[in-house]
N, C-alpha and C positions, 0 to 999 in steps of 0.2 A: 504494500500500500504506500502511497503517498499524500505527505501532510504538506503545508504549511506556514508558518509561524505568522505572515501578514500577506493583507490581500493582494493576489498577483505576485506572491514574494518566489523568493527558490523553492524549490520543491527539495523534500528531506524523504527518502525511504525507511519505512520502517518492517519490522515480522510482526504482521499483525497478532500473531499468538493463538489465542483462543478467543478474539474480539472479533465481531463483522460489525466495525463502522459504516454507516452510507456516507455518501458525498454531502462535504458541507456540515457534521456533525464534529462537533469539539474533542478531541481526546487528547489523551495524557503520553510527551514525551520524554522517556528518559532524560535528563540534562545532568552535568559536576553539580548543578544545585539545585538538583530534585529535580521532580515530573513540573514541566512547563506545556500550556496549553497551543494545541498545534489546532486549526483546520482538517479535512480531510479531503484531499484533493482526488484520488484515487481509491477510491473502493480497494479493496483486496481483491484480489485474483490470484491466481494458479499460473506460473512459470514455468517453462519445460528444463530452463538451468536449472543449476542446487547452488543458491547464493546463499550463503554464511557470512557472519559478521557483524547484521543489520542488527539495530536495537530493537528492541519488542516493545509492543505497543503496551501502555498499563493500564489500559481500561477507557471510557467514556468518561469525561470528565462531569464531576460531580456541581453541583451549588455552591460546596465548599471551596473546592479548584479554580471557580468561575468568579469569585469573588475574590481571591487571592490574585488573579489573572488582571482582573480592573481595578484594582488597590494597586500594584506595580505598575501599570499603566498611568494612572494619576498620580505617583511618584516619581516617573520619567518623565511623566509632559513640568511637573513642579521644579526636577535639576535643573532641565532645557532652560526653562524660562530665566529661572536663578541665575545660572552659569552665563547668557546671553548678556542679563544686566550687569553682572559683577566685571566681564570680559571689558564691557564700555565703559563702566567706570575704570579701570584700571587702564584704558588705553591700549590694549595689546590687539597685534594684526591676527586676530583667529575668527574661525569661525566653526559652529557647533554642528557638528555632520551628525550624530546621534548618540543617543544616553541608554548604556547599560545599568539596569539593576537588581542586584542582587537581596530578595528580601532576608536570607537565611544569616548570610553575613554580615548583613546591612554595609554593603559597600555599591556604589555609584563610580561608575565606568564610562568617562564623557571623550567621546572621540572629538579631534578636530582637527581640520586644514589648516595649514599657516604656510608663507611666502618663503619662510626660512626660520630656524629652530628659536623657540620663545622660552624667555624663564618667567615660569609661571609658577616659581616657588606661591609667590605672598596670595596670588589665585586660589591656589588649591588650599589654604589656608583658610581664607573666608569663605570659599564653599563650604569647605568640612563646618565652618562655623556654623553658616545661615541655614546645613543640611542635615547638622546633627548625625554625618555619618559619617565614613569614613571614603575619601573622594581620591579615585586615579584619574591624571590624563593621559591619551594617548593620542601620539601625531598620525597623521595618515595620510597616502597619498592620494593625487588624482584620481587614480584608476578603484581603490577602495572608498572614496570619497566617494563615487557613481555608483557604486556596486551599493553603499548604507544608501543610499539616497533615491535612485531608481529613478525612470526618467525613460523617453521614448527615443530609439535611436533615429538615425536618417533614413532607414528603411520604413518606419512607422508602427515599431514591433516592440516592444520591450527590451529592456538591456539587456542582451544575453548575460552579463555581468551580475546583474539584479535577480537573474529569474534560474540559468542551469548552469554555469560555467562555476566552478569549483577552483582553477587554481588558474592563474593568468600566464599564458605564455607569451616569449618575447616574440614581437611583430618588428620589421625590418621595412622601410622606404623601399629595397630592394624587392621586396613581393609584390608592393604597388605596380614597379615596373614588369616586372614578368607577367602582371597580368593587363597590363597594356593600359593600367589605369590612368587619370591625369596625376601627377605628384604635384598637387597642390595640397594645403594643410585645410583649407574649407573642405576639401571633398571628399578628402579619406582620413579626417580626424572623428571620434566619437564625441560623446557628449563630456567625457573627462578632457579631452583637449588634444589625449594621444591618439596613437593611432588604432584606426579598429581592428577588434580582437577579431574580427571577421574575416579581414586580410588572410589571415590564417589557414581557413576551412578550408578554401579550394586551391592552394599553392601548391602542396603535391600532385596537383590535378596536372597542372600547367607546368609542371617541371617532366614528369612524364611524359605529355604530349612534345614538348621542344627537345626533348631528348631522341625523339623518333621520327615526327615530322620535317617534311623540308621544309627549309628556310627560305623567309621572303625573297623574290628573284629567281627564285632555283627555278632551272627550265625542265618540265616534269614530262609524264604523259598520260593521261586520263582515261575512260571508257569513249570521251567525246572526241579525243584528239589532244596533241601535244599544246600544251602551253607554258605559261607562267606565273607560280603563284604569288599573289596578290593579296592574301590574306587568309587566318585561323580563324576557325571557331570551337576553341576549345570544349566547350559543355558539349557541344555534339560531336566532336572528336571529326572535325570536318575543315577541308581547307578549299579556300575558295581560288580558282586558277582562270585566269585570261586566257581563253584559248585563241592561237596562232590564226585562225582560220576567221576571220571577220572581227575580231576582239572581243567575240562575246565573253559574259563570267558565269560562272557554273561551278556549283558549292558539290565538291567529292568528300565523300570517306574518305580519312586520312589510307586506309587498307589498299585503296583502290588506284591510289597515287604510287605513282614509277618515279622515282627519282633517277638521277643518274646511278648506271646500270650499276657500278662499283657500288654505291650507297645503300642502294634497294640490297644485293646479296647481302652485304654486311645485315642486314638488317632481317629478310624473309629467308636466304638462303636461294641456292641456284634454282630449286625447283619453282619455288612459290615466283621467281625472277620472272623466270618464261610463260610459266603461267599468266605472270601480271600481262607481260606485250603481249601474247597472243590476244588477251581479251583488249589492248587496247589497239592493239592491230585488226582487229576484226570493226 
């Protein structure tokens, strides 16, 4: 099954155990400090793998749960608000990305972005004061600043950062190029500023295909006749070629494209070679 924890938030798997939650019902997730109230985004079903390791679900949450759940919630919106004023009064460049807290240990957990590293001794001093608890800060970056905060990308979909991605891999200006993207920072920046974690997905896509395909210019030969190609379309594994013969273009299977004769063996071998001219000699 899958829970959770806010609306549209990540999704968390749990083993359901001996519970059949429905969709949209409250239950109880393991957490370091105690069962915390999840969603239930996923019903339970039946899996053909054997996945081990997931935390088990501890039941339907109670009145009691439910109420412990909105007391912590109006003791987070109460730091926020705190920590916002005390940050203005003291003048420091931050700003409050979101407030963990813990009721068991009575401690408050305040994330926040800053330009560059802030001493925020005499802060967490009169928080602890005005909070009667015991108060951490913690700095965070861009990309975890989006990921607390959530937010619609360029695509008009949710942050993949916000909603399934788990651990952020490094993205490279060099992906944009390989996939013939513009490398401007308006076009392939996210909503944290960097680059999209989406660059990512289809890169092995496009390193595969240039790895086998001929390159733009290459004088090829086709099902239609000999030409020159003109252009990829990678998602369809298709290259588009100007043929010799009036200048028409005409989108081929990269399979179906003859490169020069040495390139194609190296690539199909001598049989699949003849094969290929016979069909485009025909």
């Amino acid at each position: 099954m899958a829970v959770s924890f806010t609306r549209y938030g990540r999704l968390y798997y749990l083993d359901p155990g001996g519970h059949s939650p429905k969709v949209g019902d409250k239950v109880l997730v393991p957490t370091d400090a105690g069962p915390e109230i999840a969603e239930c985004v996923w019903a339970p079903q039946y899996t053909s793998e054997d996945i081990d390791g997931l935390p088990v679900c501890e039941g339907i949450a109670g009145e009691e749960h439910i109420a412990r759940d909105e007391s912590n919630k109006r003791r987070r919106a109460e730091a926020r608000s705190v920590a916002k004023r005390l940050i203005k009064r003291h003048g420091l460049p931050m700003k409050v990305v979101g407030v963990d807290y813990l009721d068991q240990d009575t401690v408050f957990t305040v994330y926040f972005s800053a330009p560059h590293r802030v001493d925020f001794r005499a802060l967490v001093r009169d928080l602890a004061r005005n909070l009667r608890a015991r108060v951490e800060l913690r700095q965070i970056g861009p990309r975890d600043e989006a990921r607390l905060q959530g937010g619609i990308g360029p695509c008009g979909r949710d942050l993949c950062c916000a909603t399934f991605l788990k651990d952020f891999e490094p993205v490279s200006v060099r992906m944009a190029k390989d996939q013939d993207l513009p490398v401007n920072p308006l076009r392939i920046a996210g909503a944290c500023g960097r680059l999209m974690c989406c660059l990512k997905y289809e890169h092995p896509l496009y390193q595969e295909f240039r790895a086998s395909a001929p390159r733009m210019g290459a004088s090829v030969d086709t099902p239609e006749g000999p030409g020159t190609v003109v252009g990829h379309n990678v998602p369809s594994d298709s290259v588009v070629v100007r043929l010799n013969d009036g200048g028409r273009r005409c989108a081929c299977p990269s399979a179906s494209v003859c490169s020069p004769r040495k390139q194609h063996d190296t690539m199909y071998g001598g049989a699949g070679s003849a094969a290929g001219h016979s069909v485009a000699d025909q």
